[in-house]
C-alpha positions as CSV (number, residue, x, y, z in Angstrom):
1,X,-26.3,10.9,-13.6
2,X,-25.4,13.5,-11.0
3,X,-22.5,11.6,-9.4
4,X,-21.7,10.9,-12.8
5,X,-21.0,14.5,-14.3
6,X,-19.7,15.3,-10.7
7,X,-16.9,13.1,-10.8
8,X,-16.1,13.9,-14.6
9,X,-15.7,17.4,-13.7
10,X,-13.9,16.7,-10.4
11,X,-11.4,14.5,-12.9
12,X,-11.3,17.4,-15.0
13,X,-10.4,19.3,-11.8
14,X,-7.9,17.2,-11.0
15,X,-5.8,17.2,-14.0
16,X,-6.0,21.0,-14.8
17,X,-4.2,21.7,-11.5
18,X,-1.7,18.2,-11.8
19,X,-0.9,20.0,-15.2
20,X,-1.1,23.6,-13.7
21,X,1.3,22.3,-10.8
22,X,4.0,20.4,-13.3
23,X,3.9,23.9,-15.4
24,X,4.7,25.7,-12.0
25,X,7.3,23.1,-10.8
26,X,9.4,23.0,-14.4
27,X,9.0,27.3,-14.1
28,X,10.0,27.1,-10.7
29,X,12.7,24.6,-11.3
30,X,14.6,27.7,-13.7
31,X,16.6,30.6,-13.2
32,X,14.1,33.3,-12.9
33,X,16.1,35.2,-16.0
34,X,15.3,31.9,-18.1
35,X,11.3,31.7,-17.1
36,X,10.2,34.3,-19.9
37,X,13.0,33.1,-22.2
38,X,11.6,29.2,-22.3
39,X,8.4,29.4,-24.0
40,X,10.0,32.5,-27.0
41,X,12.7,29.9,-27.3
42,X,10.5,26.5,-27.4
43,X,8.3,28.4,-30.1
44,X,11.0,29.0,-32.5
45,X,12.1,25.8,-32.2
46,X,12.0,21.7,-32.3
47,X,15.1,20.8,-30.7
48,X,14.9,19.4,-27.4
49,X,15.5,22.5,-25.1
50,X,17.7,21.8,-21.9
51,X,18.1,24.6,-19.5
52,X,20.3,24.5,-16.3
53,X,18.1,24.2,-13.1
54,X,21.0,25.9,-11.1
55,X,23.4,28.7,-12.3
56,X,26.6,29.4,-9.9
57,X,25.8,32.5,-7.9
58,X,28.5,34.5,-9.4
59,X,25.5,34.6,-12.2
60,X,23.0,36.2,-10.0
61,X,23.7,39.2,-11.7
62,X,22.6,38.2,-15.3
63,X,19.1,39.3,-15.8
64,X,18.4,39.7,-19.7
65,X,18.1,36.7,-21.9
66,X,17.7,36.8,-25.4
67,X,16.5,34.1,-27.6
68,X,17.4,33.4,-31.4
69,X,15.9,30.3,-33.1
70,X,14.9,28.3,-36.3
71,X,13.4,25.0,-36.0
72,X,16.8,23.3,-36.4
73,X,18.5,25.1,-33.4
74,X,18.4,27.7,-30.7
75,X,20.5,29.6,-28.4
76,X,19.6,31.8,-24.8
77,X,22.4,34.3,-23.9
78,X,22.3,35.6,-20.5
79,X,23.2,39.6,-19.8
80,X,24.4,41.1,-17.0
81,X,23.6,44.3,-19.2
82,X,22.5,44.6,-23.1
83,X,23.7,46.6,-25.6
84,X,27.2,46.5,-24.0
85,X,28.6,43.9,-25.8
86,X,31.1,41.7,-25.0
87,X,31.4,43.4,-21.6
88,X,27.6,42.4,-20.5
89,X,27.8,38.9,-21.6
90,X,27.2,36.0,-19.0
91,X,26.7,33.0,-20.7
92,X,24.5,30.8,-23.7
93,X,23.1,27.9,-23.9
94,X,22.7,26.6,-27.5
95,X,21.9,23.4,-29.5
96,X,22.0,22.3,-33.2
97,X,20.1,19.1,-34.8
98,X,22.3,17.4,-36.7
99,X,25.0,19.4,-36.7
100,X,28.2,18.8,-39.5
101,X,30.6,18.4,-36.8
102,X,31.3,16.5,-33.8
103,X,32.5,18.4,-30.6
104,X,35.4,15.4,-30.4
105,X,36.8,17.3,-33.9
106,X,37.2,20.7,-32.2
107,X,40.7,21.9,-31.5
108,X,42.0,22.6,-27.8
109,X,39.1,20.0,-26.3
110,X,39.2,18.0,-23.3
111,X,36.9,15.3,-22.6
112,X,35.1,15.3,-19.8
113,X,32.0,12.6,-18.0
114,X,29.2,14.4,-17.9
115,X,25.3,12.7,-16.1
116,X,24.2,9.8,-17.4
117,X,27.4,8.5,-18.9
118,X,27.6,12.0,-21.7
119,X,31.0,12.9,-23.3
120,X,31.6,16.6,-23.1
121,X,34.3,18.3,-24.5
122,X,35.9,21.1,-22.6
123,X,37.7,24.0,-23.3
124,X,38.2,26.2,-20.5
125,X,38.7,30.1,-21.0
126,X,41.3,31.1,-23.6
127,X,42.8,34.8,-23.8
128,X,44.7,36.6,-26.7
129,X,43.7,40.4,-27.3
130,X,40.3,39.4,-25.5
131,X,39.2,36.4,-23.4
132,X,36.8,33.7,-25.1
133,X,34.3,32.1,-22.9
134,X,34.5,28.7,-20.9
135,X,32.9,26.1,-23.2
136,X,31.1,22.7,-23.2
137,X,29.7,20.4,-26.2
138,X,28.1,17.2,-25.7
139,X,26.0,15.0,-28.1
140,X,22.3,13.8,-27.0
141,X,21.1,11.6,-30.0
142,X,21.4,14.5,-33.2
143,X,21.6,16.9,-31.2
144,X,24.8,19.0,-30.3
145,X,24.4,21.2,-26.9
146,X,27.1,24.0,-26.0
147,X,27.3,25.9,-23.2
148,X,29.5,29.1,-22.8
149,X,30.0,30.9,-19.7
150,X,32.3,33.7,-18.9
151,X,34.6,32.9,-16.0
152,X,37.5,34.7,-14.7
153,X,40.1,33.9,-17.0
154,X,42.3,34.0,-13.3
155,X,40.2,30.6,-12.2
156,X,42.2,27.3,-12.5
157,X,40.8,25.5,-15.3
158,X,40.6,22.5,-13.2
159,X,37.9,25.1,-11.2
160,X,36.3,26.2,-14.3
161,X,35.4,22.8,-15.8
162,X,33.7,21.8,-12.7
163,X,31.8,24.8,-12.6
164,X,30.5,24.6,-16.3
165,X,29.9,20.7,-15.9
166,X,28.0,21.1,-12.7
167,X,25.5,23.7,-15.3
168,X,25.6,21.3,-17.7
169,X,24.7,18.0,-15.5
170,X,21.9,20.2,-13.7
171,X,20.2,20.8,-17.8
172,X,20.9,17.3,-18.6
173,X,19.3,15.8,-15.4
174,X,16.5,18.4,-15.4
175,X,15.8,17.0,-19.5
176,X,13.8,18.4,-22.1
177,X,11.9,21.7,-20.8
């Protein structure tokens, strides 16, 4: 009966730290500024959440995330600084469920092969009185990701869509956090 409860509670032992380890390995896996964003953001919603495992180290810098979410979509936006607008933006990382649009019906797009065989869209950094963001769409199932980053609008484009599909392959390959 001994040897019996003893290896029950050394089984119980066991998976409490395998599960304690996997939590630590998926947190350790993240951009620090994204470990106290993942479980505000997985709260609010159902949507599969994928989160980049690398960022460029230009995004170093970015410290704040904020997190807005129903149970049909989400989106973490990085800061360099809040409350500055525009100015202390980094990037976002959103997704919708069954969105009403394809990212192949978006204007000024460029498809791009993204891990595991994924069309992404691309639309590298556009400026008029202000600079938009580098973007990326892809499709996974119902669900529409996009990714925005602000790159130097001076970067070749050819230079900024590796960069953003190098973040996107690293959240597609890391899967569902």
């Amino acid at each position: 009966m001994k040897n019996g409860i003893a290896l029950t509670l050394l089984g119980v032992f066991a998976t409490t730290a395998f599960c304690a380890a996997v939590r630590a390995n998926v947190e350790k896996s993240l951009p620090d500024v994204f470990v106290s964003a993942l479980s505000d953001v997985k709260a609010k919603t159902k949507v599969p959440v994928l989160l980049p495992s690398e960022l460029p180290a230009s995004f170093n810098d970015a410290k704040h995330a904020t997190v807005k979410g129903t149970a049909d979509d989400y989106a973490v936006s990085l800061y360099y600084e809040l409350d500055a607008g525009d100015a202390g933006f980094a990037a976002s990382f959103g997704a919708k469920d069954n969105p009403r649009f394809s990212p192949r019906e978006l204007g000024s797009v460029r498809k791009v092969e993204l891990a595991n065989g994924i069309a992404g869209f691309f639309r590298p950094v556009t400026c008029g009185g202000s600079c938009a963001p580098a973007n990326l769409w892809w499709e996974q199932g119902a669900v529409l990701y996009q990714i925005q980053m602000k790159l130097d609008s001076t970067l070749r484009e050819k230079d900024q869509q590796r960069i953003i599909i190098a973040v996107a392959n690293s959240a597609i390959l890391a899967g569902p956090r």
